[in-house]
mmCIF file of the N, C-alpha and C atoms, coordinates in Angstrom:
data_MODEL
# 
_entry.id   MODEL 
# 
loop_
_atom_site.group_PDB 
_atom_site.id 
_atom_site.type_symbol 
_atom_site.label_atom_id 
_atom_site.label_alt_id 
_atom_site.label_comp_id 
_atom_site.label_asym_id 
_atom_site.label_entity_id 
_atom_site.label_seq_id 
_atom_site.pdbx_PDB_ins_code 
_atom_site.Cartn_x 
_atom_site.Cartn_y 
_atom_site.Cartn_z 
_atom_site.occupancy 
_atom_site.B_iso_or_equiv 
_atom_site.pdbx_formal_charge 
_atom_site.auth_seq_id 
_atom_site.auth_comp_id 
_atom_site.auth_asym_id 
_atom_site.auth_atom_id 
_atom_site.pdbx_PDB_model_num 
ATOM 1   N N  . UNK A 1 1  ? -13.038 39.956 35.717  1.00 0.00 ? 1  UNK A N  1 
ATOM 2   C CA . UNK A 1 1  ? -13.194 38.591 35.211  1.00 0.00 ? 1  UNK A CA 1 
ATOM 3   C C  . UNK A 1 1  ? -12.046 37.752 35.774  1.00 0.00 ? 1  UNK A C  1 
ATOM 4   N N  . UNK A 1 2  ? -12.652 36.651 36.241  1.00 0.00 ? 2  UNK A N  1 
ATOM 5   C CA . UNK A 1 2  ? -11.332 35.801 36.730  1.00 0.00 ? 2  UNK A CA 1 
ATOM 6   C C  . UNK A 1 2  ? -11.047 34.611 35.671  1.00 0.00 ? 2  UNK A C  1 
ATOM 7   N N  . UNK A 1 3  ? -10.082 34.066 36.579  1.00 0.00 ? 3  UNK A N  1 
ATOM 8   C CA . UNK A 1 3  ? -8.901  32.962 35.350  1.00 0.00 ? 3  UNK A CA 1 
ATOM 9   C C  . UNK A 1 3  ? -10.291 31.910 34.932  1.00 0.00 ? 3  UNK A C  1 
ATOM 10  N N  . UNK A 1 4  ? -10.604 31.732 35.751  1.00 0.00 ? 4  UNK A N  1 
ATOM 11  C CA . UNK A 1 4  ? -11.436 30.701 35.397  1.00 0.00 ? 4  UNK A CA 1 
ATOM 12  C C  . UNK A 1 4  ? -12.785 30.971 33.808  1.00 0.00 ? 4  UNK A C  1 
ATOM 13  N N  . UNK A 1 5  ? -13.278 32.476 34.311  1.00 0.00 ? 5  UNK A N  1 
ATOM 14  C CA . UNK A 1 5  ? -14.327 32.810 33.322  1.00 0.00 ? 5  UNK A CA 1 
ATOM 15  C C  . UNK A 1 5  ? -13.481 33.033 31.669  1.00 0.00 ? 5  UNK A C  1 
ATOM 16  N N  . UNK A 1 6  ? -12.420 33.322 32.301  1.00 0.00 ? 6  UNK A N  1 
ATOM 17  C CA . UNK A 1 6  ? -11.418 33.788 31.059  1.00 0.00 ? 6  UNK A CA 1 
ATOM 18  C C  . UNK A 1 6  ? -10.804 32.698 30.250  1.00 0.00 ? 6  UNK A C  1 
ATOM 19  N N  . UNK A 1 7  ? -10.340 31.615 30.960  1.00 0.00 ? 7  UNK A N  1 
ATOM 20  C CA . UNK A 1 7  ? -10.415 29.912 30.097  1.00 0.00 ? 7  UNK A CA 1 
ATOM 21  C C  . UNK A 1 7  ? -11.659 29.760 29.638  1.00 0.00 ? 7  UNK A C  1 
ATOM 22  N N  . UNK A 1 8  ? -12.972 29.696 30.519  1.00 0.00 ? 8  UNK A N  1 
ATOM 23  C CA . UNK A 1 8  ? -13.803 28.819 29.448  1.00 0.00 ? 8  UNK A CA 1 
ATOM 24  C C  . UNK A 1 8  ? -14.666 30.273 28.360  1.00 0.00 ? 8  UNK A C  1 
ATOM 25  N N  . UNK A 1 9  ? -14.233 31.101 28.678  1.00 0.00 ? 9  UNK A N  1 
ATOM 26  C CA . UNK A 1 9  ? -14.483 31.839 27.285  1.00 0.00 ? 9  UNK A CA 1 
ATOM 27  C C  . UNK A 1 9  ? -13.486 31.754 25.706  1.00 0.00 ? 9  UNK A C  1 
ATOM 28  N N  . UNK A 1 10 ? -12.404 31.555 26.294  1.00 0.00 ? 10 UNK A N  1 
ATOM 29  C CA . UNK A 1 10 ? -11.482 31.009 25.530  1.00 0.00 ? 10 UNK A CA 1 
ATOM 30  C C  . UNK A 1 10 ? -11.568 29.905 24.763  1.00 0.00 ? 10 UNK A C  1 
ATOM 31  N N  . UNK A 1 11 ? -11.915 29.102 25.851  1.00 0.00 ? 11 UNK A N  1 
ATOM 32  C CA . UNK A 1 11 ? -12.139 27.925 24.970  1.00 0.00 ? 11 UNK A CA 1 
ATOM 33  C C  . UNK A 1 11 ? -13.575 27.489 24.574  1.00 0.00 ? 11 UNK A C  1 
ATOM 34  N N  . UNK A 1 12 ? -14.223 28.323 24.472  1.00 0.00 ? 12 UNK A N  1 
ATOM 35  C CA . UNK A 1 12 ? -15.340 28.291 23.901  1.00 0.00 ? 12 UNK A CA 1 
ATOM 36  C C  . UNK A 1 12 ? -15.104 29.108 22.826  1.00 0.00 ? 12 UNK A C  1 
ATOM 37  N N  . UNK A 1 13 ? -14.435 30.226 22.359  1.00 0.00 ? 13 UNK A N  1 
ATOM 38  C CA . UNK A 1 13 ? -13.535 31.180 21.749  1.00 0.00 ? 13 UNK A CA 1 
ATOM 39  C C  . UNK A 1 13 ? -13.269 29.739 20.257  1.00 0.00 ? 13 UNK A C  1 
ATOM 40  N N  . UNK A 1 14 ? -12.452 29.407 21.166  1.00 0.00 ? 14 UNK A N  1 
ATOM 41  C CA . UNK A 1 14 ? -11.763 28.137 20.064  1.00 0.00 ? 14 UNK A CA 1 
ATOM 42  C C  . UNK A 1 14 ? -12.433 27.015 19.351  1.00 0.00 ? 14 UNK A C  1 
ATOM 43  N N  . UNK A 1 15 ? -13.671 26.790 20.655  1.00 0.00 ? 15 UNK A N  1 
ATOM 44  C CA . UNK A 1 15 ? -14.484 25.698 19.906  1.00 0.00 ? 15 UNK A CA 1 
ATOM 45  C C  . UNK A 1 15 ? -15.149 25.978 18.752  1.00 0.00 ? 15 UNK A C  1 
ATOM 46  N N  . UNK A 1 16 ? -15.934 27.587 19.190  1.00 0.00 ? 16 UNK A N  1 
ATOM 47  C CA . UNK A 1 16 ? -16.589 27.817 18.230  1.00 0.00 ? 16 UNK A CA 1 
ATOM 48  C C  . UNK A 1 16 ? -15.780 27.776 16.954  1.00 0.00 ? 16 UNK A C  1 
ATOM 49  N N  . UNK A 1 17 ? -14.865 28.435 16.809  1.00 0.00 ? 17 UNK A N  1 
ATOM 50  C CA . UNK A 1 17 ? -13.510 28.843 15.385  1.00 0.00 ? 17 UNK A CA 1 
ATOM 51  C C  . UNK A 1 17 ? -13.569 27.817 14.994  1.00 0.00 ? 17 UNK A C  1 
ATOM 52  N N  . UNK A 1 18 ? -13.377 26.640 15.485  1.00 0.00 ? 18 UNK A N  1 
ATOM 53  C CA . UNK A 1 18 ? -12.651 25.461 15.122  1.00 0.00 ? 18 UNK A CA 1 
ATOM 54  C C  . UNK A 1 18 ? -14.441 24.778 14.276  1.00 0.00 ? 18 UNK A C  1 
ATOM 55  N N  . UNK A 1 19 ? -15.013 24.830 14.926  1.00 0.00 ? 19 UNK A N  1 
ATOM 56  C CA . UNK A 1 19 ? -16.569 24.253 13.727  1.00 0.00 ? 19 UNK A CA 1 
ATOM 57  C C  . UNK A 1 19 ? -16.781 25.222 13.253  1.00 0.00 ? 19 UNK A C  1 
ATOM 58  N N  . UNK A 1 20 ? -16.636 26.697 12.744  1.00 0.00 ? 20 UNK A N  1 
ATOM 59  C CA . UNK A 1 20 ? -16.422 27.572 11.830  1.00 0.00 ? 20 UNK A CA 1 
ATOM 60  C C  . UNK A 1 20 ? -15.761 26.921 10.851  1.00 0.00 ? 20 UNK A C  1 
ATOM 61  N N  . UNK A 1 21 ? -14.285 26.714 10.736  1.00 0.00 ? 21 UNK A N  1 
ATOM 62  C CA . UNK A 1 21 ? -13.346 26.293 10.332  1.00 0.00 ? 21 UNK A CA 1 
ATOM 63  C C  . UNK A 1 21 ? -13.421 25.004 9.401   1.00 0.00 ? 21 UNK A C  1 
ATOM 64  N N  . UNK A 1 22 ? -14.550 24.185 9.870   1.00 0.00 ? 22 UNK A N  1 
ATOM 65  C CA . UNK A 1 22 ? -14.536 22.641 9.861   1.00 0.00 ? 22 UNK A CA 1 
ATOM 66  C C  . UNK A 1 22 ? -15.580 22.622 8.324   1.00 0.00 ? 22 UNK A C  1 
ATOM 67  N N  . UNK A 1 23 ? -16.662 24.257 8.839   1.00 0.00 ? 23 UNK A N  1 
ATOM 68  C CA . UNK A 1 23 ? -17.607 23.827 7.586   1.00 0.00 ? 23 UNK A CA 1 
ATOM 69  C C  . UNK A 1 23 ? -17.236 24.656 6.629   1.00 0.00 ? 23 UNK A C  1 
ATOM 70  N N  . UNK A 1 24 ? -16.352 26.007 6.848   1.00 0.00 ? 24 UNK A N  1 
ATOM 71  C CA . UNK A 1 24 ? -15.756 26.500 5.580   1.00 0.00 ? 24 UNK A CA 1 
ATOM 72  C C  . UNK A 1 24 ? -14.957 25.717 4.617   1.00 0.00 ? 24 UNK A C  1 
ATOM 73  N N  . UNK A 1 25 ? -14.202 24.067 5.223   1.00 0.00 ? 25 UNK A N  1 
ATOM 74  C CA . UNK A 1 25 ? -13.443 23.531 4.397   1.00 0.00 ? 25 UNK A CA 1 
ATOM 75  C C  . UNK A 1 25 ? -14.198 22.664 3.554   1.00 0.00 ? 25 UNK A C  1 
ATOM 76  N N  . UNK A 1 26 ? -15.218 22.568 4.251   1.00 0.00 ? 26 UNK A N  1 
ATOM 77  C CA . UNK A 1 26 ? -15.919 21.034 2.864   1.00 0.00 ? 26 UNK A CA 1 
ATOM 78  C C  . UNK A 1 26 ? -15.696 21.257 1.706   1.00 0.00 ? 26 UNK A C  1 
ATOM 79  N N  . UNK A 1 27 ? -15.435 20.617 0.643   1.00 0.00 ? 27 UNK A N  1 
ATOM 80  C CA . UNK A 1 27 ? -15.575 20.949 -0.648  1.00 0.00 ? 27 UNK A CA 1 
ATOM 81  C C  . UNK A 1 27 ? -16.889 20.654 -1.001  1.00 0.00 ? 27 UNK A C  1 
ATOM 82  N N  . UNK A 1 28 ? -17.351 20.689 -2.514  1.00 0.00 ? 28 UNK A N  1 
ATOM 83  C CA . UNK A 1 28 ? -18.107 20.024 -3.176  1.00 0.00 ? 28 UNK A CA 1 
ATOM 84  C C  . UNK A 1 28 ? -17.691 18.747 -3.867  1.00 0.00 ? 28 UNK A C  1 
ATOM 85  N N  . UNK A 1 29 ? -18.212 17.607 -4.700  1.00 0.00 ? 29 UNK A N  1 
ATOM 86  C CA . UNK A 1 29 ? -17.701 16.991 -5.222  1.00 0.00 ? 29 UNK A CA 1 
ATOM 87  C C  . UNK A 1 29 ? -18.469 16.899 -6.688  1.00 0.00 ? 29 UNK A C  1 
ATOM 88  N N  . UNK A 1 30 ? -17.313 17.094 -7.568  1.00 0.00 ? 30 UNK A N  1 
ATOM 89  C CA . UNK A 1 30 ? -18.217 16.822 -9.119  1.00 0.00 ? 30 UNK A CA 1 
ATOM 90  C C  . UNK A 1 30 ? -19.360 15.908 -9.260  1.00 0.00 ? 30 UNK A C  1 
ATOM 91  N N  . UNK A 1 31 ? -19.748 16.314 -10.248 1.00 0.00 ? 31 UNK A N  1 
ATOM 92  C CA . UNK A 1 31 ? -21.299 15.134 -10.891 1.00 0.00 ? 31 UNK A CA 1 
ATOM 93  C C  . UNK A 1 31 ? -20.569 14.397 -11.378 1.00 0.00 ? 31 UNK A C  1 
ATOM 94  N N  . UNK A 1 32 ? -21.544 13.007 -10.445 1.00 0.00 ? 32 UNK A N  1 
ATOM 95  C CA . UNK A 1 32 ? -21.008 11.590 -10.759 1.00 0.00 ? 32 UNK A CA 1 
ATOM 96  C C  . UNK A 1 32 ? -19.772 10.974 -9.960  1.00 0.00 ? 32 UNK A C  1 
ATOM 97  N N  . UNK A 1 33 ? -19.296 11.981 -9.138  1.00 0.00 ? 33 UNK A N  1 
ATOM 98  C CA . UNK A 1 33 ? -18.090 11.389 -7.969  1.00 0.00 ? 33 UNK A CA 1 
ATOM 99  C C  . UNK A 1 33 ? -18.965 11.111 -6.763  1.00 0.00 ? 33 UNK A C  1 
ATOM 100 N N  . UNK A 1 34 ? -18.487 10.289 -6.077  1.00 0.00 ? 34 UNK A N  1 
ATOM 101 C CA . UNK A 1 34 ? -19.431 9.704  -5.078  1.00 0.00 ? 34 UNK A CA 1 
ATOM 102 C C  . UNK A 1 34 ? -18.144 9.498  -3.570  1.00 0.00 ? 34 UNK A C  1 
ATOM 103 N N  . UNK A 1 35 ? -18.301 9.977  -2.589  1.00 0.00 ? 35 UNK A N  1 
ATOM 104 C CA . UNK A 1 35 ? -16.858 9.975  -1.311  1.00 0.00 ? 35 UNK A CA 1 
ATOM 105 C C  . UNK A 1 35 ? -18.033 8.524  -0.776  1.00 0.00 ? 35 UNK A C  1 
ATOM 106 N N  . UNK A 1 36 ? -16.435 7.428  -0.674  1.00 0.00 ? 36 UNK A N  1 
ATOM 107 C CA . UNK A 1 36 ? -16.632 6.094  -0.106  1.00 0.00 ? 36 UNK A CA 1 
ATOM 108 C C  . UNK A 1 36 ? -15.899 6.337  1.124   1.00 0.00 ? 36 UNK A C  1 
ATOM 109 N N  . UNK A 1 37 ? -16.486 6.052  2.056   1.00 0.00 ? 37 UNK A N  1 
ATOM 110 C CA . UNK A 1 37 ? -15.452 5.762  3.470   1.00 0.00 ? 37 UNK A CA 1 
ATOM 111 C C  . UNK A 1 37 ? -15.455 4.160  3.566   1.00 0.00 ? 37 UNK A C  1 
ATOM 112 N N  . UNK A 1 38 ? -14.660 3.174  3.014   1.00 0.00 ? 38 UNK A N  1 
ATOM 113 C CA . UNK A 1 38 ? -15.380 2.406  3.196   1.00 0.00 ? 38 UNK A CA 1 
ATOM 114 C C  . UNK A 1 38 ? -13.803 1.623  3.762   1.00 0.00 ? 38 UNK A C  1 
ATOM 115 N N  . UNK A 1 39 ? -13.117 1.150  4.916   1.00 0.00 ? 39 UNK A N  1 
ATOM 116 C CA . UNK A 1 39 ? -11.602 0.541  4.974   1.00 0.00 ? 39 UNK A CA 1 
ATOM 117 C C  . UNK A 1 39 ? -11.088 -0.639 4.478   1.00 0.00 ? 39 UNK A C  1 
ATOM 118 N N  . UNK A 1 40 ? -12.236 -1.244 4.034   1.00 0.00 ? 40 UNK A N  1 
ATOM 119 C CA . UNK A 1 40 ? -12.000 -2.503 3.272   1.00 0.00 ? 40 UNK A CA 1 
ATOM 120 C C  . UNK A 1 40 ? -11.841 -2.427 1.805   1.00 0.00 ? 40 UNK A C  1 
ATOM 121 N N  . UNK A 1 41 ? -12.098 -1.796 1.230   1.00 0.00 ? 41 UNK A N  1 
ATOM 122 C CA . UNK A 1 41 ? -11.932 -0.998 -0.398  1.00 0.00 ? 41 UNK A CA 1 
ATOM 123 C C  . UNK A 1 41 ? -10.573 -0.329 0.061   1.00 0.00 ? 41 UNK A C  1 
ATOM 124 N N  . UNK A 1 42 ? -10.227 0.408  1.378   1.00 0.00 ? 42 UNK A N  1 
ATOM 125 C CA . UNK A 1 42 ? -8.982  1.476  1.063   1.00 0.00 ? 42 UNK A CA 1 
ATOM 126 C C  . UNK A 1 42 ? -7.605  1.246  0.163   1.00 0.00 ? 42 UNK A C  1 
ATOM 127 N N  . UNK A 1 43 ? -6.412  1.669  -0.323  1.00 0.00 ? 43 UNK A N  1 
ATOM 128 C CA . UNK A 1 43 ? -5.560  1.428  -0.538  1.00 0.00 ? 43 UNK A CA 1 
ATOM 129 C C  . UNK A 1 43 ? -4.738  1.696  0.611   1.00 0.00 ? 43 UNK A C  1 
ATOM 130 N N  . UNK A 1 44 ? -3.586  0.247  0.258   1.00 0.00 ? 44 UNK A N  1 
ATOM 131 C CA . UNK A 1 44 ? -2.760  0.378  1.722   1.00 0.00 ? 44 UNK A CA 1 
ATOM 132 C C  . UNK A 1 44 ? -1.124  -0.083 1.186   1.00 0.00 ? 44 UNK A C  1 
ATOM 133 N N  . UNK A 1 45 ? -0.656  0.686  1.997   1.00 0.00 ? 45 UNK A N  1 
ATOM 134 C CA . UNK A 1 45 ? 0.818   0.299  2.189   1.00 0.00 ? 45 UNK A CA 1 
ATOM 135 C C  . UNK A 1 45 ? 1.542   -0.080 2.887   1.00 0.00 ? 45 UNK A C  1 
ATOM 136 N N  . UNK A 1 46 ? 2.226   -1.321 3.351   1.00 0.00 ? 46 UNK A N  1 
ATOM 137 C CA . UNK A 1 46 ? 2.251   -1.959 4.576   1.00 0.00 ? 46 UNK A CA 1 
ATOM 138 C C  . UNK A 1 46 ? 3.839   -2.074 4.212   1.00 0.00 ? 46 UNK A C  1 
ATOM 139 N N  . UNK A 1 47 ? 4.506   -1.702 5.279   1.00 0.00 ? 47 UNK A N  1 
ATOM 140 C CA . UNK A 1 47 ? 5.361   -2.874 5.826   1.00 0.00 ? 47 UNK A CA 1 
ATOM 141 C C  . UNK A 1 47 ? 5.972   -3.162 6.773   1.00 0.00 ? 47 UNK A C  1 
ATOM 142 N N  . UNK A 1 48 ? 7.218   -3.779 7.475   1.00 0.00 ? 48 UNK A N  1 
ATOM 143 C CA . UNK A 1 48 ? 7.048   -4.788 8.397   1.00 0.00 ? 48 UNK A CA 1 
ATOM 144 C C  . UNK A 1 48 ? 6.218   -3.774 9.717   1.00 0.00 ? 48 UNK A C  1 
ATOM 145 N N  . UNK A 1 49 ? 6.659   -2.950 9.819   1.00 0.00 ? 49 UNK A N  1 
ATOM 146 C CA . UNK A 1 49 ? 6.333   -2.088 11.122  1.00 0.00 ? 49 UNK A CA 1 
ATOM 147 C C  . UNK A 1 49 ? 5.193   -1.241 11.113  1.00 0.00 ? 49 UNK A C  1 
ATOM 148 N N  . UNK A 1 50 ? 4.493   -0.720 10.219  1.00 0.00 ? 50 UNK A N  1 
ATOM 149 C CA . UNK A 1 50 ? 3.272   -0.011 9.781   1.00 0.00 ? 50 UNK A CA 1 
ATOM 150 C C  . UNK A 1 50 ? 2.815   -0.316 8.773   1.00 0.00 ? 50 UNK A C  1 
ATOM 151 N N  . UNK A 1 51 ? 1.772   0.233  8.567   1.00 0.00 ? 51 UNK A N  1 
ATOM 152 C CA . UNK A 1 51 ? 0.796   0.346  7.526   1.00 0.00 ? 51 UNK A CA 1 
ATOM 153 C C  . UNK A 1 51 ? 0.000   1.784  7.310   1.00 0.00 ? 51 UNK A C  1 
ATOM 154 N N  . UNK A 1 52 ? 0.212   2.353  6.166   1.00 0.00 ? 52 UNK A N  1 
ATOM 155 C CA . UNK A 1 52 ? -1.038  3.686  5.680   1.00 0.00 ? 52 UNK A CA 1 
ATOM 156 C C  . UNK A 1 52 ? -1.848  3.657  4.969   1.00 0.00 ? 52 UNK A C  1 
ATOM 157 N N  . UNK A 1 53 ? -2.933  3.490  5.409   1.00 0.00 ? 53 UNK A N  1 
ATOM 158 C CA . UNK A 1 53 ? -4.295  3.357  4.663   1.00 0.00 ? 53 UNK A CA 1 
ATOM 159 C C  . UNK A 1 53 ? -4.640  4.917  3.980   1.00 0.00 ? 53 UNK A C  1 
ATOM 160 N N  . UNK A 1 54 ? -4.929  5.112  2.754   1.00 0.00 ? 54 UNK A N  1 
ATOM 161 C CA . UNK A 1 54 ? -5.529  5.801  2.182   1.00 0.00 ? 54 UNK A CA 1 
ATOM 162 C C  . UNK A 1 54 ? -7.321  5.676  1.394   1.00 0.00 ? 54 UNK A C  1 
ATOM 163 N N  . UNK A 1 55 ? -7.736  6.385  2.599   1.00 0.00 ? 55 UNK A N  1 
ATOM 164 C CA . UNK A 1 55 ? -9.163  6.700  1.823   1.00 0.00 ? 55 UNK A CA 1 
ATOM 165 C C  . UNK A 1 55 ? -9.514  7.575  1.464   1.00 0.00 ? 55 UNK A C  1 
ATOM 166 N N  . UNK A 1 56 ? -10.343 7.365  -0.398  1.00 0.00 ? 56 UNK A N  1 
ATOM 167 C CA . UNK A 1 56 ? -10.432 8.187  -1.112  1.00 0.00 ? 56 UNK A CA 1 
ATOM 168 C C  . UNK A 1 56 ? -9.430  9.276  -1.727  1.00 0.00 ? 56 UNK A C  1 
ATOM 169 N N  . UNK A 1 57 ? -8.138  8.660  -1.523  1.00 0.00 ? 57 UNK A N  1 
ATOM 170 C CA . UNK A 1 57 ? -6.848  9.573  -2.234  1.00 0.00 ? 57 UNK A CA 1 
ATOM 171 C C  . UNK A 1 57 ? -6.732  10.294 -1.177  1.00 0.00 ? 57 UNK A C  1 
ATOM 172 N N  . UNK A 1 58 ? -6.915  10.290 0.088   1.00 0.00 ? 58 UNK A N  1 
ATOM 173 C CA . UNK A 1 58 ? -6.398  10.995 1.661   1.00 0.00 ? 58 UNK A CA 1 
ATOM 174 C C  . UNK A 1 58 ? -5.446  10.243 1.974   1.00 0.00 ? 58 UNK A C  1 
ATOM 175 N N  . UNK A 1 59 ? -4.662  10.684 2.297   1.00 0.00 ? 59 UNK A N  1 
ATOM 176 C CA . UNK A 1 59 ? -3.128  10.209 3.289   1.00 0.00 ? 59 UNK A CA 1 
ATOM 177 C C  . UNK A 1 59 ? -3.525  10.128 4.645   1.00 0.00 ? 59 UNK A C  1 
# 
Protein backbone atom coordinates (compact mmCIF):
# COMPACT_ATOMS: atom_id res chain seq x y z
CA UNK A 1 0.00 0.00 0.00
CA UNK A 2 1.36 3.32 -0.81
CA UNK A 3 1.37 6.88 0.99
CA UNK A 4 -1.18 7.94 -0.99
CA UNK A 5 -3.85 4.82 -0.46
CA UNK A 6 -2.78 5.06 3.19
CA UNK A 7 -3.89 9.00 3.62
CA UNK A 8 -7.11 8.64 1.99
CA UNK A 9 -7.92 5.57 4.03
CA UNK A 10 -7.07 7.50 6.92
CA UNK A 11 -8.89 10.06 6.28
CA UNK A 12 -11.75 8.43 5.43
CA UNK A 13 -10.79 6.47 8.82
CA UNK A 14 -11.52 9.95 10.45
CA UNK A 15 -14.38 11.10 8.49
CA UNK A 16 -16.24 8.29 9.14
CA UNK A 17 -15.38 8.54 13.36
CA UNK A 18 -16.02 11.98 13.27
CA UNK A 19 -20.10 11.51 11.92
CA UNK A 20 -20.06 8.50 14.28
CA UNK A 21 -19.15 10.88 16.89
CA UNK A 22 -21.49 13.74 15.76
CA UNK A 23 -24.71 11.40 16.13
CA UNK A 24 -23.70 9.66 19.38
CA UNK A 25 -23.70 13.29 20.93
CA UNK A 26 -27.24 14.57 20.19
CA UNK A 27 -29.14 14.74 23.16
CA UNK A 28 -32.81 14.54 23.54
CA UNK A 29 -34.74 17.45 24.70
CA UNK A 30 -37.53 17.35 27.48
CA UNK A 31 -41.39 17.64 26.78
CA UNK A 32 -42.25 21.01 26.01
CA UNK A 33 -38.51 22.40 25.38
CA UNK A 34 -38.28 23.45 21.93
CA UNK A 35 -34.05 24.28 20.43
CA UNK A 36 -34.42 27.94 18.70
CA UNK A 37 -31.51 28.77 16.44
CA UNK A 38 -32.71 31.87 15.92
CA UNK A 39 -29.50 35.11 16.18
CA UNK A 40 -31.80 37.72 16.61
CA UNK A 41 -33.48 36.32 19.92
CA UNK A 42 -29.65 35.24 20.98
CA UNK A 43 -28.14 36.63 24.15
CA UNK A 44 -25.08 38.74 23.67
CA UNK A 45 -22.23 40.25 25.28
CA UNK A 46 -20.48 42.92 23.66
CA UNK A 47 -17.76 45.02 24.19
CA UNK A 48 -15.60 47.48 22.64
CA UNK A 49 -13.59 44.76 20.70
CA UNK A 50 -15.95 41.61 20.53
CA UNK A 51 -19.00 40.27 21.03
CA UNK A 52 -20.36 36.45 22.25
CA UNK A 53 -23.45 35.44 21.16
CA UNK A 54 -25.06 32.67 23.01
CA UNK A 55 -27.62 30.39 21.48
CA UNK A 56 -29.84 28.48 23.45
CA UNK A 57 -27.46 28.63 26.67
CA UNK A 58 -24.31 27.55 24.14
CA UNK A 59 -21.21 29.60 24.49
Amino acid sequence: MGIHELMTVTFIGLFVGSLLAATEASATLPDGVRAVWDIERAHRVTTDTRERVSINGLW
